[in-house]
C-alpha positions as CSV (number, residue, x, y, z in Angstrom):
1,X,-11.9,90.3,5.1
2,X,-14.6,87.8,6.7
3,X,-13.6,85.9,10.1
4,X,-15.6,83.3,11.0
5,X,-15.1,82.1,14.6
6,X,-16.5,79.0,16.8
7,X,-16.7,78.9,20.4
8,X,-15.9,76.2,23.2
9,X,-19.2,77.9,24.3
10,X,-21.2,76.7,21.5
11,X,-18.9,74.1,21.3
12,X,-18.5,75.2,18.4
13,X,-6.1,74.1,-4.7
14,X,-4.9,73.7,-7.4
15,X,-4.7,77.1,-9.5
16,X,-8.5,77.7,-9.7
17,X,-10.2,81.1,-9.4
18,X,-13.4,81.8,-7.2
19,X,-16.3,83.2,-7.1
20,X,-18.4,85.5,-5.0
21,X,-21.7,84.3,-3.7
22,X,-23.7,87.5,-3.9
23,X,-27.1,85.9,-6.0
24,X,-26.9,83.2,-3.5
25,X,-26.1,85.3,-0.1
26,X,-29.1,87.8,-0.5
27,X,-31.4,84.6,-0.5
28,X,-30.3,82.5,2.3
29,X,-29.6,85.0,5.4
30,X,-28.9,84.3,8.2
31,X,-32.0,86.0,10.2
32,X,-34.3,83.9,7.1
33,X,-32.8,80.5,8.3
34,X,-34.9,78.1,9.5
35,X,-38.2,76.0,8.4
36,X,-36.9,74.0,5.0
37,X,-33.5,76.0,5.2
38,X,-31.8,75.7,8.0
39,X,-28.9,77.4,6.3
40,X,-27.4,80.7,5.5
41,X,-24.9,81.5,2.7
42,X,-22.2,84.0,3.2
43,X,-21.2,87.1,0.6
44,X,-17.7,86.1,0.2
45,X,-15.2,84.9,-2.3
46,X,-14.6,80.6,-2.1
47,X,-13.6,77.9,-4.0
48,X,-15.4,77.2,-7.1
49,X,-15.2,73.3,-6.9
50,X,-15.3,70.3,-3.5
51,X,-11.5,69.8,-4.6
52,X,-9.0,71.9,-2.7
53,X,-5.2,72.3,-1.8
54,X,-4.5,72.9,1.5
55,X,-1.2,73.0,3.6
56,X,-0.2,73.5,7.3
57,X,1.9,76.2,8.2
58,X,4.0,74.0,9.8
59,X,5.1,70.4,11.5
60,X,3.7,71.3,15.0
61,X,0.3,72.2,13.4
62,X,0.9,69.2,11.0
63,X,1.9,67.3,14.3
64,X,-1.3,68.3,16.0
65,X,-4.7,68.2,13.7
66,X,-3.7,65.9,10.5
67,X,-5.4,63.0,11.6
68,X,-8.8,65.0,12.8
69,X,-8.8,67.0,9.8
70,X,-9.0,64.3,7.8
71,X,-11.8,63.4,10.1
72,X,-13.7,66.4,9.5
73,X,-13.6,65.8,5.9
74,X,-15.1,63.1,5.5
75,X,-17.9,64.3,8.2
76,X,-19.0,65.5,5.0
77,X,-19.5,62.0,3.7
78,X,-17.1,63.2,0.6
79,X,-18.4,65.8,-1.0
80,X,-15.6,67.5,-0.1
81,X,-12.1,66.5,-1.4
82,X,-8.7,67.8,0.4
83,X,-5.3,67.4,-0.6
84,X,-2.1,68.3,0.8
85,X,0.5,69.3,-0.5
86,X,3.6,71.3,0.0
87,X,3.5,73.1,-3.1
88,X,2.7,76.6,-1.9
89,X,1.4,78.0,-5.3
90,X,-1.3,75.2,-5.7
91,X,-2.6,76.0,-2.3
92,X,-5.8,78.1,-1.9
93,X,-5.4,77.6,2.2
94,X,-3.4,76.9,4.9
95,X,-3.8,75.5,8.8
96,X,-2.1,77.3,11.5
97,X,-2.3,76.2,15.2
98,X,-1.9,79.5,17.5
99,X,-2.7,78.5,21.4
100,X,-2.7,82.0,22.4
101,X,-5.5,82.9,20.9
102,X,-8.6,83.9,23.0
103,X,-9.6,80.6,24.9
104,X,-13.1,81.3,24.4
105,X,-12.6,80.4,20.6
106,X,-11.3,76.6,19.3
107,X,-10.8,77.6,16.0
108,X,-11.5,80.5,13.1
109,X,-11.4,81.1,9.4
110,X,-10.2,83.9,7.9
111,X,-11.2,84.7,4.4
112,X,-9.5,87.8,2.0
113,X,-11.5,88.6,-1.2
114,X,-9.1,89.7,-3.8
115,X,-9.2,92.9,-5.3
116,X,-9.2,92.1,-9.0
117,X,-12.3,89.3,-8.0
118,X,-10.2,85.9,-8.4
119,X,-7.0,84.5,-7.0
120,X,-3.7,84.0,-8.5
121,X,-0.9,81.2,-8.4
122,X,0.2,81.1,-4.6
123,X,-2.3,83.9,-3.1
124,X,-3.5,82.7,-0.7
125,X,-7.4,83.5,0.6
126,X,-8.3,81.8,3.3
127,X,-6.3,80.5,6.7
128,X,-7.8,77.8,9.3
129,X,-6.6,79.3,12.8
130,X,-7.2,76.4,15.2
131,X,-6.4,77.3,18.8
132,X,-5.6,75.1,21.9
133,X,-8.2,72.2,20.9
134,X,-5.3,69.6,21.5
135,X,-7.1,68.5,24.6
136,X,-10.2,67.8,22.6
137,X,-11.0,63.9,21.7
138,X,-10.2,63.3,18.1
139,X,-13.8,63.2,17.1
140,X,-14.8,66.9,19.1
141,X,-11.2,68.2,16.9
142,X,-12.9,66.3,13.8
143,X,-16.0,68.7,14.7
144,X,-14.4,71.8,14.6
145,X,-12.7,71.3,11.6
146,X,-16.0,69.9,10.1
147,X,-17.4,72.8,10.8
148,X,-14.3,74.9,9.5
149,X,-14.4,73.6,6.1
150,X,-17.7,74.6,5.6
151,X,-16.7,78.4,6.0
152,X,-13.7,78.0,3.7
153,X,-16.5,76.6,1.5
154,X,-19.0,79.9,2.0
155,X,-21.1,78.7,4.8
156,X,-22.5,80.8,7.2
157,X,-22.6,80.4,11.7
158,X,-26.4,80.4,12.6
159,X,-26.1,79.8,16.4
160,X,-25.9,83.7,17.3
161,X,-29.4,83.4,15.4
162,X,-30.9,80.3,16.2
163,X,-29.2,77.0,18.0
164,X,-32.2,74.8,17.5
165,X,-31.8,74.3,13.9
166,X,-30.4,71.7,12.0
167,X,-26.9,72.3,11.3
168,X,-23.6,72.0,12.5
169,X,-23.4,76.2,11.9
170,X,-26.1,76.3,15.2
171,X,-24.6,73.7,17.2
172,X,-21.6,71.9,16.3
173,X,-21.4,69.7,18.9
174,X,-25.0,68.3,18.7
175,X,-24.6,66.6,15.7
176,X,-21.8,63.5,14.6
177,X,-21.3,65.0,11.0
178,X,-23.0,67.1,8.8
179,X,-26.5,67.2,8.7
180,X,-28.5,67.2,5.3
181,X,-29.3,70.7,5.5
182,X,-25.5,71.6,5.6
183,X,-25.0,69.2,2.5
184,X,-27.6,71.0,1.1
185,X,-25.7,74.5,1.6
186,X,-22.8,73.1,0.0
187,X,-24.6,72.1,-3.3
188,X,-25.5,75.9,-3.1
189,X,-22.0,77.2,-2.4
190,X,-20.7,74.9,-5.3
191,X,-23.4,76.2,-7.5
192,X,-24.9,72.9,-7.9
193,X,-27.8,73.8,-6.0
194,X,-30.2,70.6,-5.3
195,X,-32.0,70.8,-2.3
196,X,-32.7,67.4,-0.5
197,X,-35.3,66.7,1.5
198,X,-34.7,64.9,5.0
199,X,-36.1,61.6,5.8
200,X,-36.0,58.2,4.0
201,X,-36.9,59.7,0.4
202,X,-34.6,62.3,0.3
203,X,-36.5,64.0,-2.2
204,X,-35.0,66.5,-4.5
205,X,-35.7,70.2,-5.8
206,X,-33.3,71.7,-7.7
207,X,-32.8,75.9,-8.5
208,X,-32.1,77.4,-11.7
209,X,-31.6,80.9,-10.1
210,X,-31.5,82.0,-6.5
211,X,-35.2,81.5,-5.8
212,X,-36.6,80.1,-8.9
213,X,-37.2,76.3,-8.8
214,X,-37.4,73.6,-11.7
215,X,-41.1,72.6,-12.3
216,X,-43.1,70.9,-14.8
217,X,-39.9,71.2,-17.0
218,X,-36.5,68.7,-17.7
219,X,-33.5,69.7,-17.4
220,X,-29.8,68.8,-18.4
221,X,-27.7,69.3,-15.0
222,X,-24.0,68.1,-15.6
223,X,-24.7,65.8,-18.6
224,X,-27.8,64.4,-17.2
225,X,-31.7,64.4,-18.0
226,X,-33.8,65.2,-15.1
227,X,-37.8,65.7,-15.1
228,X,-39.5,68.1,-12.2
229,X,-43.4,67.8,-11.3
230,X,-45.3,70.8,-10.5
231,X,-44.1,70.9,-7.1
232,X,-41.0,70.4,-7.9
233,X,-39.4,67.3,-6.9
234,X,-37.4,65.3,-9.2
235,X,-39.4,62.2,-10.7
236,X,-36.5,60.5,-12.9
């Protein structure tokens, strides 16, 4: 079981299976983050694809946080796609809004990797606790979820390590969505791992293993051609 919390302090699906992030995890660390990767990739079990199921436990959490979840989606300027639904089976988490919990924390998730290594029809993994955030504007709720999402998704907190980098994982707050380096983490957790650069070009690098870069080589990624120079970067 992995619990991933944030703190006022820090002011901080369908039927698919899942995979664990091991090749990835030993990589990006949370004590190597910083410099180009301001990132860290956690060893646990996620969802395989950006589409997911999701319900709330019920109307007052439903009530509460639909509007700024939604919110905190598209921080990720949609590479991650929600649905919700009411089907139980199809759903590979679920929100629950519990004001009791410690007041230090605004919200946690909760991740349980399965015993035989994939998930079946209605088991669910993962759960959003959000605690007593409903005095929060929309867009500081939309922040926490933003940052939520991205642990249901395999990402990693950073600001116990470092809160200077780039990232909504080392401060949530200082940032209005997701920064580059957090898109790039997710390419990673979805094991579609391009690395773009920040700044105007945006620049890409792309990794055929944990570690091991396309260079002076083309590649086929998801039906397409793409050439590397020696450096790396993408040139078509």
């Amino acid at each position: 079981m992995y619990i991933f919390s944030m703190t006022i302090v820090m002011m901080t699906p369908c039927l698919v299976s899942a995979h664990s992030l091991t090749p990835w995890a030993a990589l990006y660390t949370p004590e190597r983050a910083g410099g180009n990767f301001q990132f860290s990739i956690g060893d646990f079990y996620h969802p395989p694809t950006n589409y997911v199921d999701y319900y709330f436990e019920n109307s007052v959490a439903r009530n509460n946080f639909l509007y700024s979840f939604s919110d905190g989606r598209d921080e990720w300027g949609g590479m991650i796609i929600t649905n919700e639904t009411t089907f139980l089976d199809r759903a590979i988490f679920k929100i629950q809004y519990n004001p009791n919990i410690a007041a230090s924390t605004a919200a946690y998730v909760e991740c349980v990797s399965p015993s035989v290594g994939h998930y079946g029809p209605g088991e669910i993994s993962t759960k959003m606790v959000v605690g007593n955030i409903t005095n929060y504007s929309q867009k500081n709720q939309a922040q926490v979820f933003a940052h939520e999402l991205g642990h249901v998704f395999g990402i990693n907190d950073l600001y116990q390590v470092n809160d200077n980098l780039s990232s909504i994982y080392s401060n949530t707050y200082r940032y209005p969505s997701a920064t580059q380096m957090d898109r790039n983490a997710l390419y990673i957790c979805l094991d579609i791992p391009w690395y773009y650069m920040s700044g105007p070009d945006r620049r890409a690098k792309y990794q055929k293993a944990p570690g091991v870069w396309a260079r002076n080589e083309s590649i086929e990624i998801l039906g397409k051609l793409y050439t590397f120079d020696a450096d790396g970067y993408v040139i078509n």
